[in-house]
ROVO-41302 format. One line per field, with one value per residue (C-alpha): residue in three letters; z, y, x. Coordinates in steps of 0.1 Angstrom, whole numbers. Each point is the difference from the previous one (the first is absolute). Example, Ala and Ser with C-alpha at 12.3 -4.5 7.8 and 13.67 -1.06 7.14 Angstrom:
BEGIN
resn <- c(ALA  SER)
zz <- c(78  -7)
yy <- c(-45  34)
xx <- c(123  14)
end
This chain:
BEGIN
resn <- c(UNK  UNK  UNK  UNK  UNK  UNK  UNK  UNK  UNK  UNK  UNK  UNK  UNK  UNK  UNK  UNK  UNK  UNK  UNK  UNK  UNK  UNK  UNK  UNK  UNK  UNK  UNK  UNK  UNK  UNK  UNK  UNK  UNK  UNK  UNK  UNK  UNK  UNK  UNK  UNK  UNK  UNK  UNK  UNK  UNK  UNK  UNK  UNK  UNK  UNK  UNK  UNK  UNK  UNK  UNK  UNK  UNK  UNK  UNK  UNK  UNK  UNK  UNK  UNK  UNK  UNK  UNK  UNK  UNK  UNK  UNK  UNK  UNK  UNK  UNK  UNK  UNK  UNK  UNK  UNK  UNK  UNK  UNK  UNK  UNK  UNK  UNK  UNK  UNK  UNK  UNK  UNK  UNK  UNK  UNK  UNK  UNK  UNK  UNK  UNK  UNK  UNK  UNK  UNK  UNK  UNK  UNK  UNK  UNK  UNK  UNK  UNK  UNK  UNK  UNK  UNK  UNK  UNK  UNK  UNK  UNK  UNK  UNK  UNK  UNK  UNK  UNK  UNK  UNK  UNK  UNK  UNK  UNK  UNK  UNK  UNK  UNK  UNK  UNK  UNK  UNK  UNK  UNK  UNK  UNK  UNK  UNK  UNK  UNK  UNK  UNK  UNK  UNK  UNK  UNK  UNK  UNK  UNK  UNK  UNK  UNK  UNK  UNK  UNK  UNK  UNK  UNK  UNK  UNK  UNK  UNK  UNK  UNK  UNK  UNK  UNK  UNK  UNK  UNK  UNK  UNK  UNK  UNK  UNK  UNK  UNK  UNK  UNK  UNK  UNK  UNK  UNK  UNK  UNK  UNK  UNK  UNK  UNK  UNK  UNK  UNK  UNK  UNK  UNK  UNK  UNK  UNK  UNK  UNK  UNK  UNK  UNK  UNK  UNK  UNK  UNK  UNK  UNK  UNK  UNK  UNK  UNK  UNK  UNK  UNK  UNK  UNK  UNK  UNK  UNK  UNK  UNK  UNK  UNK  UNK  UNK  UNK  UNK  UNK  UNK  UNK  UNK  UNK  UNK  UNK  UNK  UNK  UNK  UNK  UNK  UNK  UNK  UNK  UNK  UNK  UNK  UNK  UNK  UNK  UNK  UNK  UNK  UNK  UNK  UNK  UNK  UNK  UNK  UNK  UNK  UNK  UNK  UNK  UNK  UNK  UNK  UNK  UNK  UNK  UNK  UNK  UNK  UNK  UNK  UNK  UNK  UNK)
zz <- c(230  14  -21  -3  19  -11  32  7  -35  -10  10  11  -26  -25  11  -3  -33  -10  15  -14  -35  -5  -9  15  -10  27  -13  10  19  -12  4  -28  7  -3  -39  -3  11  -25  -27  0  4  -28  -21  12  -10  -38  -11  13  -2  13  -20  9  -20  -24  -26  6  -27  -33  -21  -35  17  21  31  28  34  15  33  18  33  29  -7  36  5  -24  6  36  2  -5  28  23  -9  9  32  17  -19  22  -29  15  29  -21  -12  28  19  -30  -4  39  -3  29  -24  -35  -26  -28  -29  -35  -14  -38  -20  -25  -24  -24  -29  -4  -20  2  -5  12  24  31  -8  30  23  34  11  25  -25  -20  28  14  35  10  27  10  21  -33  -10  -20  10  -35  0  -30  1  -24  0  -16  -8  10  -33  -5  29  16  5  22  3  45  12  -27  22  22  -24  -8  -31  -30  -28  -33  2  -29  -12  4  -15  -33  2  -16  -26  2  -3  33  3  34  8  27  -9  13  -11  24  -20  18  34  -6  14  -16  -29  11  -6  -24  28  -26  -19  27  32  21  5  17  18  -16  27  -16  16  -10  17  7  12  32  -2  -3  -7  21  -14  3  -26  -7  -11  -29  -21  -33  -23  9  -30  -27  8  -13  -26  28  28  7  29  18  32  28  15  33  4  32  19  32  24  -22  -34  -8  -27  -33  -32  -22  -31  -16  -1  23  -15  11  4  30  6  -10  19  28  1  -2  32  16  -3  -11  -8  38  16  14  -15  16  -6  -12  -38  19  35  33  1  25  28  26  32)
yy <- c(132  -6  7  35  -1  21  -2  42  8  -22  15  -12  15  -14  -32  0  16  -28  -28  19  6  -21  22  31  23  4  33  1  -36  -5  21  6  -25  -23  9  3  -38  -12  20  -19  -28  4  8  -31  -17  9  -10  -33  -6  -35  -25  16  28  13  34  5  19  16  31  11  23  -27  11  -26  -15  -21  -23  -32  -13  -14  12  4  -28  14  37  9  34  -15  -28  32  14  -28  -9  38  24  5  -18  -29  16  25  -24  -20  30  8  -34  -6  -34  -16  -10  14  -23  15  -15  14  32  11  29  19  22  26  15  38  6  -32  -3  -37  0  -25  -20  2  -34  -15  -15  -26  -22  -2  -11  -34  8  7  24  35  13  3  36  18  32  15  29  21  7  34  23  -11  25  -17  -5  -21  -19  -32  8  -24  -6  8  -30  -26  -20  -5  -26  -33  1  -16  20  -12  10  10  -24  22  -32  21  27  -20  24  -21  -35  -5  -43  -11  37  -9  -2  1  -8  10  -11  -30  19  34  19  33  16  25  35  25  28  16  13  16  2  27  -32  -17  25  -5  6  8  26  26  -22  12  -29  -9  4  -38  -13  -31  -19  -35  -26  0  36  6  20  6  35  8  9  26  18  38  -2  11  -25  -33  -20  -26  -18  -22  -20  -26  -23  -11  -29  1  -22  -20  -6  -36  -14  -9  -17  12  -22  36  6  25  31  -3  -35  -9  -34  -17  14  2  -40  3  14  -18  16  -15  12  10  9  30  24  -11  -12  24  2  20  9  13  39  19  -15  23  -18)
xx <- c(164  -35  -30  -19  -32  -28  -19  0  -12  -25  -34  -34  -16  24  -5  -39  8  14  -25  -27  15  23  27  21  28  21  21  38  -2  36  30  28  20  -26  -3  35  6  -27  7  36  -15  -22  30  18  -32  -6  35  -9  -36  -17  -14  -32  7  -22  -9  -38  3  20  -19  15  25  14  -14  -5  -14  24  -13  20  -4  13  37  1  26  23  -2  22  -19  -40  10  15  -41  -16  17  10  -27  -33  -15  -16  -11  -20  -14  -8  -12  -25  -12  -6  22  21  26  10  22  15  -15  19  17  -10  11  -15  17  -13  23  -4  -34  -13  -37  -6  -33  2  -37  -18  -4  8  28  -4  -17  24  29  9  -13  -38  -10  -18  30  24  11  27  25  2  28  6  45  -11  -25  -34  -32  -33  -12  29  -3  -13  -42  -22  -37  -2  -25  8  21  -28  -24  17  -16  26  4  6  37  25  26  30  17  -10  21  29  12  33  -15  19  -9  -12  -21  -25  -34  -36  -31  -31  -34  -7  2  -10  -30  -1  16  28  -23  8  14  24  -30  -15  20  -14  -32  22  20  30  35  35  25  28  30  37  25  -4  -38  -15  -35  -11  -25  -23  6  -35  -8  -5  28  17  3  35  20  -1  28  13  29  26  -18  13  -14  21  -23  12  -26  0  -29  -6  -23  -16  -22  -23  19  11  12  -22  11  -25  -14  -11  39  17  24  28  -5  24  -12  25  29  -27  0  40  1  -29  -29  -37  -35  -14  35  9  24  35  32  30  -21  -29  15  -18  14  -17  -22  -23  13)
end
């Protein structure tokens, strides 16, 4: 089956929207079957979770945030996303880039109620590549209120300004050994501002999404708050990160979350490479 393109539904102003911003929601951008073939997948997934795998966090009730990544190889219905959804060409077509390589899928799941608060940051710092043209597709497979949401601070992918980043590495409830880690004094420029405290300053973004809808956003915005859900609410996330023209690879001394260097090197790859090989493969091209 040949991929989906997205070519008649992608606007102009959508595009700009996202250059100037840094992030877009892009309502009904996937059809049902689209849900339906990650929402097995997912299931497929958490009864056989990666090493990767980690609770970002347990309350008193037992509520949790489960994440893993890159269970793309294992999971039959996240490799049919990758290669035949119109994915990668949203993405390419957003970030202006010739070529778009599919760089990691991670999950994100919420039990009903729970009250765990995403801390805002960036995420290209954190990975084992370095580049502008990096973005996510993040895709809610149930509905999700606003306030419950992703949120995003439009513009903040524009600076290259390093914030002093959270070690997500800390959210171990499980004492899980091996977690990634990251530390960020030696190279940060700025602390991470307080935008929970007042978030109309800085024009704070979230939106009301059904499945299907997806937000696209830069690895370098700014974003964090989701959580906090209603007793009957659970929240289960798919997301697709994808990297375009200018990325290359970067082991980073800081440390990188995930940390994929090392299976990286096992298939070839080195500080200053570009993304390649079947670990980060070339999925949608403009020619």
């Amino acid at each position: 089956m040949s991929a989906d393109s997205v070519t008649r539904q992608l606007t102009a102003e959508q595009v700009e929207r996202f250059r100037r911003d840094g992030v877009v929601m892009l309502p009904t951008m996937f059809d049902r079957s689209w849900i339906d073939v990650l929402q097995a997948g997912l299931e497929r997934h958490l009864q056989a979770p990666t090493q990767r795998a980690r609770v970002w966090d347990r309350d008193d009730q037992g509520r949790t945030m489960f994440w893993d990544s890159m269970a793309w190889h294992n999971v039959a219905e996240y490799q049919q996303f990758v290669f035949q959804s119109c994915a990668a060409e949203l993405a390419g077509r957003l970030m202006g880039s010739a070529a778009v390589n599919f760089y990691f899928d991670a999950v994100f799941v919420r039990s009903p109620g729970a009250q765990f608060e995403t801390p805002w940051h960036q995420d290209e710092p954190y990975w084992s590549v370095r580049g502008h043209d990096t973005c996510t597709v993040w895709m809610p497979l149930v509905p999700v209120a606003a306030e419950n949401a992703l949120s995003f601070v439009p513009g903040s992918h524009l600076t290259d300004q390093i914030y002093e980043q959270y070690d997500f590495g800390r959210l171990n409830p499980d004492g899980k050994p091996d977690v990634d880690r990251s530390d960020f004094s030696a190279i940060a420029e700025a602390d991470v501002p307080d935008i929970a405290a007042d978030p109309n300053r800085f024009g704070v973004l979230s939106w009301d999404m059904e499945p299907g809808d997806c937000v696209v956003f830069n690895s370098r915005i700014l974003h964090g708050g989701s959580g906090r859900l209603p007793d009957d609410r659970d929240l289960r996330v798919f997301t697709s990160k994808w990297l375009g023209d200018d990325v290359r690879i970067a082991f980073r001394s800081e440390g990188m979350d995930p940390d994929f260097s090392q299976i990286m090197t096992e298939y070839g790859l080195a500080s200053g490479d570009r993304p390649g090989t079947e670990l980060l493969p070339q999925i949608w091209s403009s020619n």
